[in-house]
N, C-alpha and C positions, 0 to 999 in steps of 0.2 A: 604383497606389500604395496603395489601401486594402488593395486584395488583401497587398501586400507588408508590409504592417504588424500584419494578421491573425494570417499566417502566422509572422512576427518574435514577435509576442505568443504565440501558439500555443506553439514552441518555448520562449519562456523559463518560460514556466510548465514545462511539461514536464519542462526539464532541473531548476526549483525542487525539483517533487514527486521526481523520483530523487534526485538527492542527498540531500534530507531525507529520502527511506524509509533511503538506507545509513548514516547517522548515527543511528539508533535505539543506545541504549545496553543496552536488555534483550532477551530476544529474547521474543517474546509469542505465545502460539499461537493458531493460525489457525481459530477456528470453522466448519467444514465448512458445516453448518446455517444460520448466517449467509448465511454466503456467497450460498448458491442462494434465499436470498427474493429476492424483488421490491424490497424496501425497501434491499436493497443500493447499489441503482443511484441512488437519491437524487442522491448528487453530482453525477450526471452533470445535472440541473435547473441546474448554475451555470454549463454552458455558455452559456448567455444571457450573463452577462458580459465574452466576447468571441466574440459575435453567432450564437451557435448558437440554434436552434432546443431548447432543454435537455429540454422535455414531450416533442419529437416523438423527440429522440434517445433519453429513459430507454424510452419505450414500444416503440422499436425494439430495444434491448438487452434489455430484458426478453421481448420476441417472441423474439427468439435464445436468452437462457438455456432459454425454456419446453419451444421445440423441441428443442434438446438436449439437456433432463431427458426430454423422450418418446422421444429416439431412443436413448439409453441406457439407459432401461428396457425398449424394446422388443428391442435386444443382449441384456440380460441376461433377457430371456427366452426368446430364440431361443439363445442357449447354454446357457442352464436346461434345456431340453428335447431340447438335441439329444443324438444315440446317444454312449453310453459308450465308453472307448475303456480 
């Protein structure tokens, strides 16, 4: 039962935050730079208020952004260097 009340809460937030991103009236652009700090993931700390673990979840998302900023940079070195065509 708690499980199912979780999961109930989970979703209505969810569909909250969609619908309000599609009701924006301006359209606002998207700072790139932003985006890939660490300080982005902030939000993701208010998972605590329907019982996530928020520290354990930003530090895991940010472990994921970090390694995909290194695996993207090691791409664009490996086609930096490779033979001219």
């Amino acid at each position: 039962m708690k499980h199912a009340l979780r999961s109930v809460l989970g979703m209505i937030i969810f569909a909250t935050a969609l619908l309000s991103s599609g009701c924006e009236k301006e359209n606002v652009a998207i700072d790139s730079a932003s985006q890939s700090t660490p300080g982005s993931t902030k939000v993701l700390e208010a998972a605590d208020l329907v019982g996530y673990d928020g520290k354990k979840l930003r530090k895991s998302v940010d472990g994921i952004k970090n390694a995909n900023e290194k695996h993207n940079q090691e791409l664009e070195k490996t086609v930096g260097s490779g033979p001219d065509q």
